[in-house]
C-alpha positions in Angstrom: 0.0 0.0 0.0 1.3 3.3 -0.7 2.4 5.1 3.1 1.5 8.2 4.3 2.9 11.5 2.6 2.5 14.5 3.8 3.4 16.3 1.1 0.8 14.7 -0.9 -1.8 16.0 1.7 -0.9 19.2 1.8 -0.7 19.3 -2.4 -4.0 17.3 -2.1 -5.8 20.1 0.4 -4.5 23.1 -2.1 -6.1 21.4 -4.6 -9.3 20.9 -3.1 -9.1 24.8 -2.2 -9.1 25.1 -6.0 -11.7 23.4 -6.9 -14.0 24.7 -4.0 -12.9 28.4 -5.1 -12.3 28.3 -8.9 -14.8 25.2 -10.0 -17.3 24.6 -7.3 -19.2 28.6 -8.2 -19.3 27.9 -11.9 -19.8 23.7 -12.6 -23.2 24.0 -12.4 -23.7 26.8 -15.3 -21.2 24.3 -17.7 -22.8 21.2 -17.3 -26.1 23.5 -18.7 -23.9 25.1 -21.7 -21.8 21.9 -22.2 -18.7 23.4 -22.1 -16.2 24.5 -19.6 -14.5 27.8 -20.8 -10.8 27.0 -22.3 -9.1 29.3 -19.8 -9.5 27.0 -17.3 -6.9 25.1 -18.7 -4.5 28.2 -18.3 -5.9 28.2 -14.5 -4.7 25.0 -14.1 -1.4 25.4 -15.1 -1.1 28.5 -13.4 -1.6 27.1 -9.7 0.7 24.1 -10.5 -2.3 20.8 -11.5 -1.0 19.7 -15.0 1.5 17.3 -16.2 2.8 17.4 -12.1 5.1 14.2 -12.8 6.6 15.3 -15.6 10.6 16.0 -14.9 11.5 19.7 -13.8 13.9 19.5 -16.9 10.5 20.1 -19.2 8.6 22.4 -16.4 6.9 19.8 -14.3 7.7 18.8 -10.7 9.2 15.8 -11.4 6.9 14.6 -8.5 5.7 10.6 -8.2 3.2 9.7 -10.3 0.4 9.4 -7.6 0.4 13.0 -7.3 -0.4 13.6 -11.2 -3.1 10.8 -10.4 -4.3 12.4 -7.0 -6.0 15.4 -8.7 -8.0 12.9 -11.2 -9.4 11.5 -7.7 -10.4 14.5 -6.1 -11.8 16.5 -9.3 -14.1 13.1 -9.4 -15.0 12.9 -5.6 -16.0 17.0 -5.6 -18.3 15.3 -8.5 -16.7 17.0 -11.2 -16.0 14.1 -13.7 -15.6 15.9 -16.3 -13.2 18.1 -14.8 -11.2 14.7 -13.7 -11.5 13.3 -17.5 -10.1 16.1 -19.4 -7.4 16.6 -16.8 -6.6 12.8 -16.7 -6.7 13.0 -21.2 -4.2 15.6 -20.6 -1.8 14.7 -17.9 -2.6 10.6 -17.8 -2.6 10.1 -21.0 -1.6 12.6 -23.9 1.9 13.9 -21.7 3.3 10.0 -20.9 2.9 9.1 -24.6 5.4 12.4 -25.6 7.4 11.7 -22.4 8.2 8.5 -23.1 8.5 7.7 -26.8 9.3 11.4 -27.7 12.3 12.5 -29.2 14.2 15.4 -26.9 13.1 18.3 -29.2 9.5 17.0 -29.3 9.5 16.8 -25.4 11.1 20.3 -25.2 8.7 21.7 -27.5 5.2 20.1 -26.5 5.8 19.4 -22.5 6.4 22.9 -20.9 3.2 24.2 -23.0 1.3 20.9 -21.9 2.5 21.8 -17.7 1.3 25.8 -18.6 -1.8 24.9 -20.3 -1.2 27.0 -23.1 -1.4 23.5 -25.4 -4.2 21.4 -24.2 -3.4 17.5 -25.1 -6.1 14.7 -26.7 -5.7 11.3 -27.9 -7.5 10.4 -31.0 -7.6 6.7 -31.3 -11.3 5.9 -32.1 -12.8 6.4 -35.4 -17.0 6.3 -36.4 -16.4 3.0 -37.7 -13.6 1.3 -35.2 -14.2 1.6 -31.8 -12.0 -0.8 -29.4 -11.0 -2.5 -32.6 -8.2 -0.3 -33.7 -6.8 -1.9 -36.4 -9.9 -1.2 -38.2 -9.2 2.2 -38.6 -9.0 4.2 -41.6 -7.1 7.6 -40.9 -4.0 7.1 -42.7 -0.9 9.4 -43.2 1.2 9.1 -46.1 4.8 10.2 -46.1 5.4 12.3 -48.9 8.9 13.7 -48.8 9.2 16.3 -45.7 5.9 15.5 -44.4 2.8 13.0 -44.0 -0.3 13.7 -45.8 -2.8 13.2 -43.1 -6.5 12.3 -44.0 -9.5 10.6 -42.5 -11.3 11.3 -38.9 -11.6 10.7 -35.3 -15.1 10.4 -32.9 -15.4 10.5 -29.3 -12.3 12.4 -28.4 -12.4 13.7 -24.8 -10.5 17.2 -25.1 -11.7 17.4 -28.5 -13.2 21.1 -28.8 -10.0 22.8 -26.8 -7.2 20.4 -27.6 -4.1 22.0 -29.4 -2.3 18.6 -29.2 -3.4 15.6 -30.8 -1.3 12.4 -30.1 -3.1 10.5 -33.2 -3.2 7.1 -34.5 -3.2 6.6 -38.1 -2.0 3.9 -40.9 1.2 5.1 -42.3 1.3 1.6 -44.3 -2.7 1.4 -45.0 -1.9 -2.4 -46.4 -0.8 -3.8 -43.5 -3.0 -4.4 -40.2 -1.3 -3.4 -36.8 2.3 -3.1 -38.1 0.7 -0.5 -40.2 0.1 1.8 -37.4 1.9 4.8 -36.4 1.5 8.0 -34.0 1.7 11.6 -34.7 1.6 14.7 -32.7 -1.0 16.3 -34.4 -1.2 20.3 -34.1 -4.6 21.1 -34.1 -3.6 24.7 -36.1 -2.7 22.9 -39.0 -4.6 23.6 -42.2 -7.2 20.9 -43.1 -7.8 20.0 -39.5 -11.4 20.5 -38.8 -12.9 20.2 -35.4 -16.9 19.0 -35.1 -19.3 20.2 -33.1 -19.2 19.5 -29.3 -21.5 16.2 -29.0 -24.1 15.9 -27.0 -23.8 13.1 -24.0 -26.1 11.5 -20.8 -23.0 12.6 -18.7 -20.4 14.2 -18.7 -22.0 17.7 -19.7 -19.0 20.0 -19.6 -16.2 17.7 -20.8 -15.7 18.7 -24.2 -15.9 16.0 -26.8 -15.8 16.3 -30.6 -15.3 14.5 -34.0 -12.0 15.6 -35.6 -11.3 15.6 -39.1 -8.0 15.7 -41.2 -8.3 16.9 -45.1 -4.8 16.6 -46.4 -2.9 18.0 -44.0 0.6 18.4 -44.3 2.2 17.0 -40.5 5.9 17.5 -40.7 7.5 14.7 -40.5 9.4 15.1 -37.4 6.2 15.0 -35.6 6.4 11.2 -36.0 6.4 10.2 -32.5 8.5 7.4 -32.1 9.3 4.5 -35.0 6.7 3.7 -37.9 4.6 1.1 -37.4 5.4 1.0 -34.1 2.0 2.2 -33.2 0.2 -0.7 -31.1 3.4 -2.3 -29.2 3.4 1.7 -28.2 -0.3 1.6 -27.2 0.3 -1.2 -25.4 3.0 0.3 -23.7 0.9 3.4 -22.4 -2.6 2.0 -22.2 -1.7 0.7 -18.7 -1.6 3.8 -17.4 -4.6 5.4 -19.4 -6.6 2.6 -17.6 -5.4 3.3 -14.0 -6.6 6.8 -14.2 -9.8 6.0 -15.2 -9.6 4.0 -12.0 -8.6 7.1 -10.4 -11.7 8.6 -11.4 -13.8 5.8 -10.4 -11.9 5.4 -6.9 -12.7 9.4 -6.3 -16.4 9.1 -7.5 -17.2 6.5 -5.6 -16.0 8.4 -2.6 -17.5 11.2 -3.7 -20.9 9.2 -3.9 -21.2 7.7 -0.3 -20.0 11.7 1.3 -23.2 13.0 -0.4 -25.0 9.6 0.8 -23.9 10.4 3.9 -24.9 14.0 3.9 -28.6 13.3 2.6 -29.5 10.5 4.9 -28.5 12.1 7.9 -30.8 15.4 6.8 -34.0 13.7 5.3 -36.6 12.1 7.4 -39.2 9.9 6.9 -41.8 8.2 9.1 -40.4 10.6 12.3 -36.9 9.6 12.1 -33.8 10.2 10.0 -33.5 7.7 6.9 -29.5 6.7 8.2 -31.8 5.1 11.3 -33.0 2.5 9.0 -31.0 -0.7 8.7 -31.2 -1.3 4.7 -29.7 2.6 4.6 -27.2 1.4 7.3 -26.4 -1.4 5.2 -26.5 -0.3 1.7 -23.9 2.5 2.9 -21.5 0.0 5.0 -21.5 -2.4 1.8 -20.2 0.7 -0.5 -17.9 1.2 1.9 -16.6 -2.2 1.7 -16.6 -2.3 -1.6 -14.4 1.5 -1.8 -11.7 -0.1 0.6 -11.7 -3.0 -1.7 -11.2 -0.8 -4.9 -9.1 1.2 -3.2 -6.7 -1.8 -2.4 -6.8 -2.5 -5.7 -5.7 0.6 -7.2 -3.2 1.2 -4.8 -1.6 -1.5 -5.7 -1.8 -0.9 -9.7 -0.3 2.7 -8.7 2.6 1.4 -6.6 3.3 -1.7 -9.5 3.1 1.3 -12.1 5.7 3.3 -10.3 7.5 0.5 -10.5 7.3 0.0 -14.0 6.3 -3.7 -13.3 2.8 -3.2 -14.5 1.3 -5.0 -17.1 -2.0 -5.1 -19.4 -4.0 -7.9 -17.8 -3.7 -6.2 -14.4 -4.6 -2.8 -15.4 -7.6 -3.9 -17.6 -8.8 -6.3 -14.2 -8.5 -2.9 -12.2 -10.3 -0.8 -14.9 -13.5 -3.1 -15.4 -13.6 -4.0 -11.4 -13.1 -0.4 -10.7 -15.9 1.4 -13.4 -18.6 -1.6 -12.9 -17.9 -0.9 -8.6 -18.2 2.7 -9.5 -21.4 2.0 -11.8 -22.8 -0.2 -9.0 -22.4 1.9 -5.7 -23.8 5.1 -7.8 -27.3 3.0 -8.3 -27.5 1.9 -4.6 -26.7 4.4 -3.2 -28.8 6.8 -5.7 -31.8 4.3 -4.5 -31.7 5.9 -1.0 -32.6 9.2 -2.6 -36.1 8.0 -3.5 -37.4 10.3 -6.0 -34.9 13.1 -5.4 -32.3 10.9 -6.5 -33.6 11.1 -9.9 -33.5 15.1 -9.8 -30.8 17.3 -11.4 -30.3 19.6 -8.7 -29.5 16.2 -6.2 -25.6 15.8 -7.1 -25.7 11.9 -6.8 -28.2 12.0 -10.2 -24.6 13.3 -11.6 -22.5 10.6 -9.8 -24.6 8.2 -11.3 -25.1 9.6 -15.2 -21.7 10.3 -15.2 -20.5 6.7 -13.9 -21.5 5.1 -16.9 -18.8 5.9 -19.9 -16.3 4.9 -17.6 -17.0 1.1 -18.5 -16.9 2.2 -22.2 -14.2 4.3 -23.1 -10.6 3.2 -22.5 -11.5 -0.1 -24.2 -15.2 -1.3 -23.1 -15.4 -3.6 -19.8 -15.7 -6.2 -22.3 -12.9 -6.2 -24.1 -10.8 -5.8 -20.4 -12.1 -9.3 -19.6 -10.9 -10.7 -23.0 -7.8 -9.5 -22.5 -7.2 -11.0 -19.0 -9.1 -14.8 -20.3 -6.2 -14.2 -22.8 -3.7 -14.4 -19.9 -5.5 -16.8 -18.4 -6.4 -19.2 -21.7 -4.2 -18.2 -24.3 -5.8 -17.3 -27.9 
C-alpha cells in the first residue's frame, strides 16, 4: 500500500481549495452550456495541476506519479468528472505518450506548454467505424517527402473542442493491419484540421468531446512520435496507465458518492426519524464502503506496480473493469436511498450516477478488459 505522505496531503488540500474556489461557483452553469471555458486550462497550469510528474527539466515537478493521479481522484470525488477526465486525457494520457517515446526536441517543445496549459493534449484513437478494434481504422498518413499527408477522422475524443495537441493514430502503411500503425503529434492549427461540433452526451456535460477531421494536412514529419509502425506495441506500452486513471476517477467518485450519501440520509426524514436510522440505509452504505476499501486496495496496488514500472495489461484492464462496474454499481445503490430526489438534477448523486456510466466504455469497453485477462489466463 502506498504510506503516508505528507506532502501529498498538503498538495491534495490546495487542490481541493481550488476546486472549491475556482470550480465549485461555476460547474453547475457548464454542465447546462456543455462546455467548460478554455481558460480554465490556463488556470490549471497557473496554480501548478497539470502534467505534475513530468521532470523539472520540461517544467513539471518531477513529483511521483500518484500525485499527477491524486487530482484525477479528487476532481471526481468533488463530483466534477468531467473536470477529472479532461485533466486525466491531458496529464494521464496525452503527456506519458510524448514523455516517453518522444524525441528530446519533441518533449522540449510540447511538455512545458502541456505543464502551462497554453497546449491542451487529446488522444485520438477511435474512429466512427472502429471503436476498441483499432486496427480497423482508416485515418491514414502518407509520407510524402518532408511530411505526411494526413486524411481521415476521429469520434469520441475527450479534449476534443479545446485540444491544441493531438497524439493521433493513423496507418502510415494502409496495407498492412497493426504493423501498419503509427502516432503523430497532431497540431490542431494545421490547415485541413477541422474540429466538429461538441456532442451531445447523458453525462459528462461540460467535458468537451468532438469529432476531428483531417483533409490533407501536411504533419511535418518530425512529428512522428517514435518509430513507424510501431504504433500498437506503443499503445500497449501506455494503455496501462490510461486505464489506472480512469480507476482514479472511479476510486474518487465513488468516494465522492457515499459523502453525499452520507450528507442526505443524515438530513432527510421519513416516518419521524432520519433515513440513516434504517437498517437497509445502514447497510446499503456500509457495503459501498466495503466495496471503496476493496477498490481502493486495488488501485493502490496498480499505482505502486506502475511506479515501479512492473505493471502490465491484464492487471490494469482487471483494475479498470472492477473499478468502473464498482463505481457504476455503488452510484445506483446508493442513488436508490434518494427516493425520488435521487432522480432530480439539482441532487448531485443524479450526476455521480449519469456520469459513472462511460467509464465502463471508453478506454477499451469492460468487455474487451475481460478478453484481454481470459487471454492471460487461456491463451488465444
Amino acid at each position: 500500500m502506498l504510506a503516508y505522505d505528507a506532502d501529498l496531503e498538503l498538495f491534495r488540500d490546495n487542490f481541493r481549495r481550488f476546486l472549491n474556489e475556482h470550480i465549485a461557483p461555476h460547474y453547475e452553469q457548464w454542465e447546462q452550456q456543455g462546455i467548460m471555458p478554455r481558460e480554465i486550462w490556463n488556470l490549471l497550469g497557473e496554480n501548478g495541476f497539470l502534467c505534475v510528474d513530468v521532470p523539472e527539466e520540461y517544467g513539471g515537478y518531477g513529483v511521483p506519479t500518484h500525485y499527477s493521479l491524486m487530482l484525477v481522484e479528487e476532481s471526481a470525488r468533488a463530483g466534477f468528472s468531467a473536470i477529472s477526465t479532461g485533466i486525466s486525457c491531458h496529464s494521464e494520457i496525452a503527456a506519458p505518450y510524448i514523455l516517453h517515446i518522444g524525441t528530446e526536441e519533441q518533449k522540449r517543445y510540447w511538455l512545458p506548454k502541456m505543464v502551462t496549459g497554453e497546449v491542451v493534449g487529446a488522444i485520438g484513437m477511435t474512429e466512427p467505424g472502429a471503436g476498441s478494434d483499432l486496427q480497423a481504422m482508416r485515418t491514414n498518413a502518407i509520407l510524402q517527402g518532408d511530411h505526411y499527408l494526413l486524411n481521415g477522422s476521429k469520434t469520441f475524443i475527450s479534449n476534443g473542442q479545446h485540444a491544441d495537441l493531438v497524439v493521433l493514430a493513423a496507418k502510415t502503411d494502409p496495407q498492412a493491419r497493426a504493423k501498419g500503425v503509427s502516432l503523430l503529434l497532431l497540431d490542431t492549427h494545421l490547415e485541413g484540421f477541422k474540429k466538429g461540433t461538441n456532442l451531445n452526451k447523458i453525462g459528462l456535460h461540460s467535458q468537451d468531446t468532438s469529432e476531428l477531421f483531417f483533409d490533407n494536412i501536411q504533419v511535418p514529419k518530425e512529428q512522428l512520435l517514435g518509430q513507424a509502425g510501431q504504433g500498437f506495441a506503443y499503445l500497449m506500452q501506455e494503455l496501462p496507465r490510461e486505464r489506472t486513471a480512469i480507476a482514479a476517477t472511479a476510486i474518487g467518485a465513488i468516494r465522492g458518492s457515499i459523502d453525499v450519501t452520507i450528507a442526505y440520509v443524515k438530513e432527510r426524514q421519513a416516518f419521524g426519524q432520519h433515513i440513516s436510522q434504517f437498517q437497509n440505509t445502514r447497510f446499503v452504505l456500509a457495503q459501498a464502503k466495503i466495496e471503496e476499501q476493496a477498490t481502493a486496495a486495488f488501485y493502490n496496488q496498480n499505482v505502486e506496480l506502475y511506479m515501479q514500472g512492473k505493471l502490465d495489461v491484464e492487471t490494469a484492464a482487471a483494475l479498470k473493469s472492477f473499478a468502473t462496474d464498482m463505481q457504476m454499481k455503488i452510484a445506483d445503490k446508493l442513488l436508490q436511498l434518494f427516493g425520488g430526489y435521487g432522480y432530480m438534477t439539482e441532487y448531485p448523486i443524479s450526476r455521480f450516477f449519469v456520469d459513472a456510466r462511460i467509464q465502463r466504455i471508453y478506454g477499451g469497453t469492460n468487455e474487451i478488459m475481460k478478453e484481454i485477462v481470459a487471454r492471460s489466463l487461456l491463451g488465444r
